[in-house]
C-alpha positions as a Python dict, from the first residue, in 0.01 Angstrom:
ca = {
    (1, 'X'): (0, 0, 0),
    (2, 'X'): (-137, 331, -128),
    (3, 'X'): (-163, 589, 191),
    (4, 'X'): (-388, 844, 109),
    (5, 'X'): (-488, 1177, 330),
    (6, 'X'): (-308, 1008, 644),
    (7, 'X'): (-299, 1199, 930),
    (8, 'X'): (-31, 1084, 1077),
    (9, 'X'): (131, 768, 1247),
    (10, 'X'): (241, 705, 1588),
    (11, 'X'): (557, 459, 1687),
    (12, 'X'): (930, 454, 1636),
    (13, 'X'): (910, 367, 1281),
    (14, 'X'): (678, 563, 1148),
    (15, 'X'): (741, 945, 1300),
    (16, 'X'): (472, 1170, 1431),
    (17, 'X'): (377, 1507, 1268),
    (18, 'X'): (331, 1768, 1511),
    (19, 'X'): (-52, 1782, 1672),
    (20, 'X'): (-259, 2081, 1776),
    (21, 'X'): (-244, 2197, 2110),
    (22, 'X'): (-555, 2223, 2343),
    (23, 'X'): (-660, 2294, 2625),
    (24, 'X'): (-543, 2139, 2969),
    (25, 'X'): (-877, 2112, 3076),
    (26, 'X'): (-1010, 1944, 2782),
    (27, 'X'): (-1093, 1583, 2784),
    (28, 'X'): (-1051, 1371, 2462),
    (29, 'X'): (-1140, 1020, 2320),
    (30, 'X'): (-911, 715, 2242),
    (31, 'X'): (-1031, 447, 2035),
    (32, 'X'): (-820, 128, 1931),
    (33, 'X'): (-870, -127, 1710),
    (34, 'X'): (-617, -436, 1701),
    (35, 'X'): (-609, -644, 1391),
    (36, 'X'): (-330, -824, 1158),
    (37, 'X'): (-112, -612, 1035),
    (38, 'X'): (-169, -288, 1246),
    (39, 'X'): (-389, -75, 1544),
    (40, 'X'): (-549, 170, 1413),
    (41, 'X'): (-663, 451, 1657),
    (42, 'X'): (-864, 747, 1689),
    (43, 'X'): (-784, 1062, 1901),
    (44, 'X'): (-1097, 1315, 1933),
    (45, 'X'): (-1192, 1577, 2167),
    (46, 'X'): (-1481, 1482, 2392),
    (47, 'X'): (-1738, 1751, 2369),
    (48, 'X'): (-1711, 1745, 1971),
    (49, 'X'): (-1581, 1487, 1827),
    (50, 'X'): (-1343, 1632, 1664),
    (51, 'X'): (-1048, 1451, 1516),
    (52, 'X'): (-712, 1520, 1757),
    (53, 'X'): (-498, 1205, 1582),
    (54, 'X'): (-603, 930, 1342),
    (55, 'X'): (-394, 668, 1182),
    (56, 'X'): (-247, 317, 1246),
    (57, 'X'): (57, 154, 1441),
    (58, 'X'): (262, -38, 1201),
    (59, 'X'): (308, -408, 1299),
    (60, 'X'): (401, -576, 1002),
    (61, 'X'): (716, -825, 1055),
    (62, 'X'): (728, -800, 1422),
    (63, 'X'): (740, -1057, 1664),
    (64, 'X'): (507, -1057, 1986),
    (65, 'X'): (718, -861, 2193),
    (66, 'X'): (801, -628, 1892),
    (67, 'X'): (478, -551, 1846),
    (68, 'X'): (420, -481, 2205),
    (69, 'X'): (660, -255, 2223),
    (70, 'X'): (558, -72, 1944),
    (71, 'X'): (249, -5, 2053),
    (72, 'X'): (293, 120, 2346),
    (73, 'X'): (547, 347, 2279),
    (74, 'X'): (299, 426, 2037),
    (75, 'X'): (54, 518, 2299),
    (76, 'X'): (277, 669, 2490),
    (77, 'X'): (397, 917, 2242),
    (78, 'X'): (33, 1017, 2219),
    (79, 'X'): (-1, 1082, 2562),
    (80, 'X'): (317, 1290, 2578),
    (81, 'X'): (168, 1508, 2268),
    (82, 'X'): (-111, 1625, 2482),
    (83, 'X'): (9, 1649, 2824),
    (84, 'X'): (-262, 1772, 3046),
    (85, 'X'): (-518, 1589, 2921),
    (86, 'X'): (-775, 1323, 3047),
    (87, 'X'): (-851, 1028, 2862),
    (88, 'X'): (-1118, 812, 2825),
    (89, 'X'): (-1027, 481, 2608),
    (90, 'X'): (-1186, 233, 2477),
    (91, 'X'): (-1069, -65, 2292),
    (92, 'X'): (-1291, -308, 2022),
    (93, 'X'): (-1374, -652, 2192),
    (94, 'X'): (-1175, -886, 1942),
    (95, 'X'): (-1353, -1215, 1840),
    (96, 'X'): (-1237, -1532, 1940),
    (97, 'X'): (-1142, -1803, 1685),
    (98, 'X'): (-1223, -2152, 1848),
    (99, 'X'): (-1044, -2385, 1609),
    (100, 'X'): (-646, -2481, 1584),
    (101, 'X'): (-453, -2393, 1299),
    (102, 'X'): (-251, -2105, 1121),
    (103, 'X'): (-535, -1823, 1200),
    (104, 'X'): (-597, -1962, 1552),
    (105, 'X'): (-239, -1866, 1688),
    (106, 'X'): (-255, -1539, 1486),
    (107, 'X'): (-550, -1449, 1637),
    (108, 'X'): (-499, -1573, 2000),
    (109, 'X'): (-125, -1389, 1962),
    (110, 'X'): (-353, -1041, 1854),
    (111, 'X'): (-591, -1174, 2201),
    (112, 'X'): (-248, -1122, 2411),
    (113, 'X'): (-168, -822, 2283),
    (114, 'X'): (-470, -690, 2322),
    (115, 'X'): (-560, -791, 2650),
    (116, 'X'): (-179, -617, 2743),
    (117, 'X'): (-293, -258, 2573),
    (118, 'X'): (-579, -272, 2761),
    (119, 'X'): (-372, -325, 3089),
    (120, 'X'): (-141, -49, 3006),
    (121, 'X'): (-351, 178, 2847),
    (122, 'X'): (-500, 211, 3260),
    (123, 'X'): (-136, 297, 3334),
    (124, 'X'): (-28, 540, 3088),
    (125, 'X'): (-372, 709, 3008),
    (126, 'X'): (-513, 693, 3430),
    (127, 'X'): (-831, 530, 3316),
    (128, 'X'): (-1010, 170, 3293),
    (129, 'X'): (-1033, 82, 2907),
    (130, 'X'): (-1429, 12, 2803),
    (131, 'X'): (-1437, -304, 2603),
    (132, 'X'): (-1621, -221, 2282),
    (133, 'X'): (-1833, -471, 2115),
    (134, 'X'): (-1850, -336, 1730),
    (135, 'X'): (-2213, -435, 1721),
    (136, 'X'): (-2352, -207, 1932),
    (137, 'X'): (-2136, 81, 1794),
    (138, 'X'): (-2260, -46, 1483),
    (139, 'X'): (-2644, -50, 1604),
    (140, 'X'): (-2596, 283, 1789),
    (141, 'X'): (-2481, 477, 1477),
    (142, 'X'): (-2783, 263, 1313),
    (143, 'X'): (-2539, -21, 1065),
    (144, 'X'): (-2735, -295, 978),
    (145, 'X'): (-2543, -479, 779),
    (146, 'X'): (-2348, -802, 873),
    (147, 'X'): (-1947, -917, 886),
    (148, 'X'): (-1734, -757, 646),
    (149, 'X'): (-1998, -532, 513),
    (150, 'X'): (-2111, -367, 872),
    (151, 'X'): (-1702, -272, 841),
    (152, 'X'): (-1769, -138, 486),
    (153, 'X'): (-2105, 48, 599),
    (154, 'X'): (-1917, 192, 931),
    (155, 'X'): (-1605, 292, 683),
    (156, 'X'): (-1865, 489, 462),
    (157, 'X'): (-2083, 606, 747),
    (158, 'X'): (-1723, 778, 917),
    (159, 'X'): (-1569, 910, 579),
    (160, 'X'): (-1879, 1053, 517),
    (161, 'X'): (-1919, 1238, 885),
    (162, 'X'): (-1576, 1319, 930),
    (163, 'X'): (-1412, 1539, 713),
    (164, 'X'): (-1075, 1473, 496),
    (165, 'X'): (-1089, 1110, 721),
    (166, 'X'): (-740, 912, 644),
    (167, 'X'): (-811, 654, 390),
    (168, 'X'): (-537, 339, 286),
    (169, 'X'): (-557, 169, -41),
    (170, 'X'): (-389, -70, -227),
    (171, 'X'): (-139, -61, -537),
    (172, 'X'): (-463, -103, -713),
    (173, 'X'): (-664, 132, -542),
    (174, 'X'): (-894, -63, -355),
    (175, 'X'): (-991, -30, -4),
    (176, 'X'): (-731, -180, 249),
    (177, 'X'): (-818, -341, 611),
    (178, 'X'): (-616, -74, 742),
    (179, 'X'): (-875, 205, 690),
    (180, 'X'): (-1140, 20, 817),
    (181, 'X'): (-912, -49, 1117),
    (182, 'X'): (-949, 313, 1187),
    (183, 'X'): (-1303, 340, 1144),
    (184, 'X'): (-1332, 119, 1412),
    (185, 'X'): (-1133, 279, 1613),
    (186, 'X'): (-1338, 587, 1612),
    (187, 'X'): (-1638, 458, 1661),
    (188, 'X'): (-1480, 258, 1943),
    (189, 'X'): (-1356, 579, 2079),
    (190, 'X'): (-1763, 732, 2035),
    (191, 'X'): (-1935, 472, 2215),
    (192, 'X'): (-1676, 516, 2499),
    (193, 'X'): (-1787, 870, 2468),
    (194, 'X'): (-2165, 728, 2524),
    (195, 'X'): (-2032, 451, 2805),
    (196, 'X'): (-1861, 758, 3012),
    (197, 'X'): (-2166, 1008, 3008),
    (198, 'X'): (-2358, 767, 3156),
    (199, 'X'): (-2118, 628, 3421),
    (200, 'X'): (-2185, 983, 3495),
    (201, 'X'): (-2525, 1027, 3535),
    (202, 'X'): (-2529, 747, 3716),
    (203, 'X'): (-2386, 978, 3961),
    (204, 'X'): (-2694, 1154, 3960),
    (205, 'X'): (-2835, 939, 4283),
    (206, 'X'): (-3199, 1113, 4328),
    (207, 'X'): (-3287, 1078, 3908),
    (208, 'X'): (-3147, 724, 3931),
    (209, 'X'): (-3368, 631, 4221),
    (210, 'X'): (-3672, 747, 4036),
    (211, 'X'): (-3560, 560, 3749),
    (212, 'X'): (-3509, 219, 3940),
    (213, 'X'): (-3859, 306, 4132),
    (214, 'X'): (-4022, 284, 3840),
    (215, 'X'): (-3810, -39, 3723),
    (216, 'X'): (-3948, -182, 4020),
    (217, 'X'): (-4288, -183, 3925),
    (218, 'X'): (-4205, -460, 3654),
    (219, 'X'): (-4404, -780, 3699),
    (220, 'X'): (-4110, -1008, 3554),
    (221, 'X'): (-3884, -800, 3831),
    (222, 'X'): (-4106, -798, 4095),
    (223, 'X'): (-4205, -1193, 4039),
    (224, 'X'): (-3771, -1277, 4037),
    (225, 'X'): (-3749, -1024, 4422),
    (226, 'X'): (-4021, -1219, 4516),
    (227, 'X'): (-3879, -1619, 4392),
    (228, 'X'): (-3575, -1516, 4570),
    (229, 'X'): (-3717, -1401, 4923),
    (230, 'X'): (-3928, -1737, 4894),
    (231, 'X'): (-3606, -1929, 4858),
    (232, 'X'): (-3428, -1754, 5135),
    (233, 'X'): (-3729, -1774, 5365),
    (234, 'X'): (-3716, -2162, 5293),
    (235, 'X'): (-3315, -2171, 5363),
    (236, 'X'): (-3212, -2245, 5051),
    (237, 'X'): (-2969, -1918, 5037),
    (238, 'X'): (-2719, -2033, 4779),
    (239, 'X'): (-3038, -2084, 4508),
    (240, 'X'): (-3156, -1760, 4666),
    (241, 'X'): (-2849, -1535, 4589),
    (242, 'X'): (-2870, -1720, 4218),
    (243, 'X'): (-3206, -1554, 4143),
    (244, 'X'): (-3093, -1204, 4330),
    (245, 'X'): (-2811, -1185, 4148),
    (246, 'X'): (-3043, -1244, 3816),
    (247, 'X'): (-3259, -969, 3975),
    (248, 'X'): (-2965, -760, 4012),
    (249, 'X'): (-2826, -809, 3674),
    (250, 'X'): (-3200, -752, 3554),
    (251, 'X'): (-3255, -362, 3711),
    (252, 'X'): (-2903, -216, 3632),
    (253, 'X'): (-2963, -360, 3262),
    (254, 'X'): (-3333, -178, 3249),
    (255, 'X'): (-3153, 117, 3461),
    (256, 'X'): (-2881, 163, 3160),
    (257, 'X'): (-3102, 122, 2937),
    (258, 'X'): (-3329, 436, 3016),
    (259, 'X'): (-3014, 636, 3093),
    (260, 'X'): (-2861, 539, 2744),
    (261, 'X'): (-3238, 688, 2627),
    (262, 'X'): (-3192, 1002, 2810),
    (263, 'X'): (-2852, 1098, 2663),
    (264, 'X'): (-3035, 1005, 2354),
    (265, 'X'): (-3289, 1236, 2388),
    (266, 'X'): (-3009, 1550, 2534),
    (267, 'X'): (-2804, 1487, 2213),
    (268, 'X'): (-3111, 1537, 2005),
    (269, 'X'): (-3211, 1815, 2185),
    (270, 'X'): (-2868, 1969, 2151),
    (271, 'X'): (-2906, 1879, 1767),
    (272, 'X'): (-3230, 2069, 1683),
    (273, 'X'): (-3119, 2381, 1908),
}
């Protein structure tokens, strides 16, 4: 492979170069993406965006545990570099390959070691991972394209935002999985941006309970509160809590919803100001 414009990589094999400094108080961005042969990950400073650390944990010829710990001395190498900081993570929701065979154990080995960075990135970073579905990154940052090419259109849609963005090629000089490994990884590490801001105006308890008061005025919503006191009122609880939970489910969904509309509408504000 061709490494062009790297950044820099993280783990015992590959050394570090040095990384700015920041602020204590500043908060910053981890995205991860785990695929065959490496994790690519994306560092960036909350409020901006802007890149801290980009580039990819080598995991070519290791065995499970290998790779394990690679990658998390990996991540913990990262954390040491910015001491002080808080960290919100999020790692890409890895697709599950139903059949038996060669790819099958490949992937469900990649499945462990995800699900372990995602128990000790809690640990070493103090914070619950978001899992990150790469469709709605993909739909958020408006990618409509499909399989490999979404990949292709988020690698060209990143490159083009992000200035002097690491790019991997091969001998031949075509694209390698690697870079669009960290593509993914920052747009992992942007919609955890978008999953934290609102977990935090969720805090907001008076705008939230005009938001859900107006919910409530759904016919579809107010027809399931309505099926479920029915039920209870005819003792069939267990059937009851069924359709309340369904309820439930129903209002935070339309609840996230118009909060994910309102930080759309601050960032374009901040945008056009």
């Amino acid at each position: 492979l061709k490494f062009v414009r790297m950044l820099a990589w993280i783990g015992q094999r590959k050394l570090p170069r040095t990384c700015r400094g920041f602020a204590s108080e500043n908060r910053l961005l981890l995205g991860l993406a785990i695929t065959q042969p490496c994790i690519g990950y994306a560092a960036l400073r909350f409020d901006t965006l802007e890149p801290v650390k980009i580039g990819l944990i080598d995991l070519v010829g290791l065995d499970a545990s290998a790779k394990k710990t690679e990658a998390l001395n990996a991540l913990k190498s990262l954390r040491k570099q910015n001491t002080g900081a808080t960290w919100v993570v999020g790692i890409k929701q890895m697709a599950r390959v139903g059949h038996k065979g060669s790819q099958y154990f490949k992937t469900a080995d990649l499945i462990r070691l995800n699900g372990v960075l995602a128990d000790q990135a809690e640990r070493i970073f103090k914070t619950e991972p978001y899992d990150i579905h790469m469709r709605q990154v993909q739909t958020h940052l408006g990618i409509q394209a499909q399989s490999w090419a979404s990949r292709r259109a988020m690698f060209d849609y990143v490159v083009a935002k992000v200035p002097a963005f690491p790019v991997v090629k091969t001998h031949n000089n075509a694209l390698a999985d690697e870079s669009l490994n960290m593509t993914d990884a920052w747009g992992c590490a942007v919609f955890a941006k978008r999953r934290r801001r609102v977990e935090e105006m969720r805090g907001d308890e008076a705008a939230v309970a005009s938001i859900k008061a107006q919910i409530l005025q759904q016919r579809t919503l107010r027809e399931l509160e309505q099926h479920a006191k029915e039920l209870r009122e005819e003792g069939k609880m267990r059937e009851s809590k069924e359709v309340h939970d369904v309820w439930a489910r129903r209002v935070q969904q339309e609840v996230d919803k118009k909060l994910f509309a309102m930080l759309d509408q601050e960032q374009e504000r901040q945008q056009t100001t």
